[in-house]
C-alpha positions in Angstrom: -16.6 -45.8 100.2 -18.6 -48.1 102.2 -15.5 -49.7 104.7 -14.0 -46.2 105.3 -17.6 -45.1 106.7 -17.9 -48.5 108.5 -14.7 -47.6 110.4 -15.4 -43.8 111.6 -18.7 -45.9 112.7 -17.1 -48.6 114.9 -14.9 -46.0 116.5 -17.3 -43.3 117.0 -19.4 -45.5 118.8 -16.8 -47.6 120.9 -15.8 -43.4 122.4 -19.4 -42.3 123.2 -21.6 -45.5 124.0 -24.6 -43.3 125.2 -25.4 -42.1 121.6 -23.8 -45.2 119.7 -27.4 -46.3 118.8 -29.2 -43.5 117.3 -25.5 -41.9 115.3 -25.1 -45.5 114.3 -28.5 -45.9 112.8 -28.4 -42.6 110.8 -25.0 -43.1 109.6 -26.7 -46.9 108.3 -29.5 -45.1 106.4 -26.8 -42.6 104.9 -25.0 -45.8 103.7 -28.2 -47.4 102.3 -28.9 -44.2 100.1 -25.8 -43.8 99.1 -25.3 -47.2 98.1 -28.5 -47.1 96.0 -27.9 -43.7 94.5 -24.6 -45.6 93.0 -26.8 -48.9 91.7 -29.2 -46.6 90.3 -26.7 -45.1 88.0 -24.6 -48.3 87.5 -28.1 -50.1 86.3 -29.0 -46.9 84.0 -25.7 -47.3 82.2 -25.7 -51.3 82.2 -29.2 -50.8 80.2 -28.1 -48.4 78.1 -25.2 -50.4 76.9 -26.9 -53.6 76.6 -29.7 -51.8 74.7 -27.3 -50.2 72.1 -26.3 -54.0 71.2 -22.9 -53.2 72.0 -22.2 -57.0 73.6 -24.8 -58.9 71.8 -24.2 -62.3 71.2 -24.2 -64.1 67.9 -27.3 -66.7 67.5 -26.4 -70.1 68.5 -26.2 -72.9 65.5 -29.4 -74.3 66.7 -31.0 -70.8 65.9 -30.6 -71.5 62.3 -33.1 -72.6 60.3 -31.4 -74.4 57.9 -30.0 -76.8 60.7 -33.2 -77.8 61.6 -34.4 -81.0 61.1 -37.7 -79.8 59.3 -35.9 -78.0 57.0 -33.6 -80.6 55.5 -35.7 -82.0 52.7 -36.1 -78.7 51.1 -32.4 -78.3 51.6 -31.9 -81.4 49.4 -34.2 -80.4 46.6 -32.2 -76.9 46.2 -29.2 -78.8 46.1 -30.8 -81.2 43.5 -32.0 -78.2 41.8 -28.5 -76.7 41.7 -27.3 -80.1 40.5 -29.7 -80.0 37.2 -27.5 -77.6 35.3 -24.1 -77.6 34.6 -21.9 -74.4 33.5 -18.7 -75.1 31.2 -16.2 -73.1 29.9 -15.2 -74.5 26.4 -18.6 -74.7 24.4 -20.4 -74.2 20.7 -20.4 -70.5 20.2 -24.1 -71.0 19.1 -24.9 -72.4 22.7 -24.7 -71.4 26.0 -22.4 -72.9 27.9 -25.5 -74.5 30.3 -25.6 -77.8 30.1 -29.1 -80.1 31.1 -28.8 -83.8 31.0 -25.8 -83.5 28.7 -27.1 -81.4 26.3 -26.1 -77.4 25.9 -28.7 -75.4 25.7 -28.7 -73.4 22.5 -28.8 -69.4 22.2 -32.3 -67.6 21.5 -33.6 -66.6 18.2 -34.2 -63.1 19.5 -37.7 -60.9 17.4 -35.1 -60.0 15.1 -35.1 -63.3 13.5 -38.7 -63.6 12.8 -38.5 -62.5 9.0 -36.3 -66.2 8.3 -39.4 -67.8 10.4 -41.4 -66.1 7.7 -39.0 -66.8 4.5 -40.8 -68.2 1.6 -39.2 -71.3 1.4 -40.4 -72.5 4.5 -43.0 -74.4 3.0 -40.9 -76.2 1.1 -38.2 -77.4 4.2 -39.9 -77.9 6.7 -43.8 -78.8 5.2 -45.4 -76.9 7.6 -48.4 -77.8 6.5 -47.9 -81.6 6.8 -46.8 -80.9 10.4 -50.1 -79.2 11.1 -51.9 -82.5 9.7 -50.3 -84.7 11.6 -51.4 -82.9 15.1 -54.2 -84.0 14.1 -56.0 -80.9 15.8 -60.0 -81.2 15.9 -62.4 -78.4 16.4 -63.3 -77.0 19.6 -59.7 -78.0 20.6 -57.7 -75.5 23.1 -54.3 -75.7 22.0 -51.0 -73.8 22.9 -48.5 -72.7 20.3 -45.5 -72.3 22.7 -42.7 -70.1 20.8 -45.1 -68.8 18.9 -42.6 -66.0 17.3 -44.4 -64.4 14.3 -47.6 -66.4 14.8 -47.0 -68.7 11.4 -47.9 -72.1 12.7 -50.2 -70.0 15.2 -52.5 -69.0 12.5 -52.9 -72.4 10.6 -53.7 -74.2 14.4 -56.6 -71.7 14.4 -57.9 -72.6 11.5 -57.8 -76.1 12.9 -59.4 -75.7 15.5 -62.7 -73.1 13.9 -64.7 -70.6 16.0 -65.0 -73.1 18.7 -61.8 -73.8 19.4 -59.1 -71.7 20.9 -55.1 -71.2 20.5 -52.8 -69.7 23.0 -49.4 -67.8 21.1 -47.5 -67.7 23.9 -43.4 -66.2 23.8 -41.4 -64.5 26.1 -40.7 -61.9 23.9 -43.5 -59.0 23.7 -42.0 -58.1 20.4 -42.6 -61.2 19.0 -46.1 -60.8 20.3 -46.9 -57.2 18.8 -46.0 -58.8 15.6 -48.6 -61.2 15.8 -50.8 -59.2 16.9 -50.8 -56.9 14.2 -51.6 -59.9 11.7 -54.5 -60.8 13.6 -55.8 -57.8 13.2 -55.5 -57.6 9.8 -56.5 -61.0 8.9 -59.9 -60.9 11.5 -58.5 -64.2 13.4 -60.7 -63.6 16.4 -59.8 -67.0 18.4 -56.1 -66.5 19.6 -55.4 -65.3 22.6 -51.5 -64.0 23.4 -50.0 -64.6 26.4 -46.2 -63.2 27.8 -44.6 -66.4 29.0 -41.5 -66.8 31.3 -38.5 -68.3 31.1 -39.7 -70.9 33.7 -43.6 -70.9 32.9 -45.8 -70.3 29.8 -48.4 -68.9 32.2 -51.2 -71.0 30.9 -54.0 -72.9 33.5 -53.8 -75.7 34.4 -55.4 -78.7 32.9 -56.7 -76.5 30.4 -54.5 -77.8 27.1 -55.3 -80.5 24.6 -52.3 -80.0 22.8 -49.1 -77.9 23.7 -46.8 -77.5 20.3 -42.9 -76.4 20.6 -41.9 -75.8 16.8 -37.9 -75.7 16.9 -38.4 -74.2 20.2 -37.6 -76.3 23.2 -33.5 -76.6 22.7 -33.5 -72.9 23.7 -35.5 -73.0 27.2 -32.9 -71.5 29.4 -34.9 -73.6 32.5 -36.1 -77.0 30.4 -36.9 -79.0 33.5 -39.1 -76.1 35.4 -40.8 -75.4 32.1 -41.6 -79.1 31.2 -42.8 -79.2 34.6 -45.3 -76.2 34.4 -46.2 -77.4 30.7 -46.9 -80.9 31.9 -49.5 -79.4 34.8 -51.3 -77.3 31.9 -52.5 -80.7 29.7 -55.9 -81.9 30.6 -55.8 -85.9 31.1 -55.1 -87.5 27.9 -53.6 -84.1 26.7 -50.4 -83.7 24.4 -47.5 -82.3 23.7 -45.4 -82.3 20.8 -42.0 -82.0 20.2 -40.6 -80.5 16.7 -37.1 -80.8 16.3 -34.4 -80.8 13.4 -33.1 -84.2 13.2 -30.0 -84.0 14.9 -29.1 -88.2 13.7 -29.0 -86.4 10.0 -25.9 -84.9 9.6 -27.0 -83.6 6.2 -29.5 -81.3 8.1 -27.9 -78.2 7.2 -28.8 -76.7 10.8 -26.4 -75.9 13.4 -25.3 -78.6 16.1 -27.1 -77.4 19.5 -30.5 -76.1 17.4 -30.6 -80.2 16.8 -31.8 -82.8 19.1 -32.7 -86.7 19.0 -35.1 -88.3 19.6 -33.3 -90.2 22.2 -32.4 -87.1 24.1 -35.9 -85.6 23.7 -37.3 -88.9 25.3 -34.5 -88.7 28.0 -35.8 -85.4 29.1 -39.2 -85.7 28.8 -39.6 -89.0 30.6 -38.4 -87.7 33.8 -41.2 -89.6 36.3 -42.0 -85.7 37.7 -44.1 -84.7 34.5 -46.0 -87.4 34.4 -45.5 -88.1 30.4 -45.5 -91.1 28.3 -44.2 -91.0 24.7 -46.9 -91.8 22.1 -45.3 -91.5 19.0 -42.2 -90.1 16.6 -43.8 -89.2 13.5 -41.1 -88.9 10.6 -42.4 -87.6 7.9 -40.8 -84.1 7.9 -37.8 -83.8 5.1 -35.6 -82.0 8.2 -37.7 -82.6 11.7 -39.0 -85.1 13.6 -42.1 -85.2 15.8 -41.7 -86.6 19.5 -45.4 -86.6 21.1 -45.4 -87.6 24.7 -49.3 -88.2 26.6 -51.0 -87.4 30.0 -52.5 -90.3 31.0 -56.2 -90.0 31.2 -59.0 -90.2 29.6 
């Protein structure tokens, strides 16, 4: 509209010079309001529009944080994390189908498996009581049953270790741990305490453990490296932690394949340089089971 109006201006003023000054300078202001009346309501809908994020424009790649530079390293140890298991297809039934360091990780005894841990015969395969001399627990000790299922081994370690002493049954399983319970009860064993572990963490202090025990346990840890890690934090220096698996260089151990491990392997994944470990000693007197005991270093 503005040139139009410009125009009727120019003429009217070029007809009747004796008023060209003031009609001109009225017909100006008209223009000005007009023109921002019109920017006014342009600017109102502009904002409106933008507002509604109608046109807004996708970050730029810089905007991302995992293209920063501060952000790499912990890139690489997810990827390194990701890297530490391995899925495959065609696997023992009994396992899982995750692989760790080249070993599949076996399936869980679930709580309705604790009667066999409790099966009279016991004794007489496995020598459980041997096994619990050669920890050679002392009293006062704070030890950690981890696995503790139906609290067998549980209940001779506090024995072990007196009044003074103290054991942790820990298990991921709450079933497992009502069980127990029940038998402490009736039995009056006063220093075990029960604790509801993860699948990544047995939830225990740190550097509060002179011994951590895994009975036939550790093959089924669905996350072996995160919970070595957090079982290797809860030793106090000089602390241990034992190992108790079936012998998997017998073949005449009449256990299935991926509940067995060697000594070899155990020592492969335990002497990973992040927990800090060093093996002590492989005790073989078990008829079926070996024991792998790694050390803190410390006094």
């Amino acid at each position: 509209m503005s040139a139009p109006m410009n125009q009727r201006t120019d003429n009217f003023c070029l007809n009747e010079p004796a008023s060209c000054s003031r009609r001109c300078a009225r017909s100006k202001r008209s223009s000005v309001r007009i023109c921002c009346f019109f920017c006014a309501i342009l600017s109102g809908i502009l904002w409106l529009v933008m507002s509604s994020g109608l046109f807004n424009l996708p970050a730029a790649a810089d905007d991302s944080p995992v293209n920063r530079p501060e952000n790499k390293e912990s890139a690489k140890t997810e990827d390194k994390k990701t890297d530490r298991y391995e899925t495959r297809e065609n696997h023992d039934p009994n396992g899982t189908g995750k692989f760790y360091l080249g070993r599949e990780i076996a399936l869980v005894m679930t709580f309705h498996g604790a009667p066999w841990l409790e099966r009279p015969e016991r004794e007489e395969e496995e020598r459980l009581s041997e096994l619990v001399k050669e920890l050679k627990l002392k009293p006062g000790q704070s030890v950690a049953d981890i696995g503790a299922g139906s609290g067998v081994i549980t209940m001779m370690m506090a024995d072990e270790v007196g009044a003074s002493g103290k054991v942790y049954a820990v298990d991921i399983q709450q079933e497992m741990l009502d069980l127990l319970e029940d038998k402490l009860k009736d039995r009056k064993i006063d220093n075990v305490e029960l604790v509801l572990g993860t699948d990544k963490s047995p939830k225990l202090t740190a550097s509060s453990i002179d011994l951590a025990l895994m009975v036939d346990v550790y093959h089924e840890f669905e996350f072996p490296f995160e919970m070595m890690l957090e079982l290797s934090r809860t030793l106090k220096p000089g602390g241990r932690i034992a190992f108790v698996e079936y012998r998997r260089e017998d073949p005449q151990v009449p256990i299935k394949l991926v509940h067995k491990m060697t000594e070899a392997q155990v020592r492969k994944e335990v002497e990973q340089p992040e927990f800090g470990l060093k093996w002590k000693e492989t005790v073989a007197k078990l008829p079926r089971q070996h024991i792998v005991i790694f050390e803190r270093p410390g006094k």
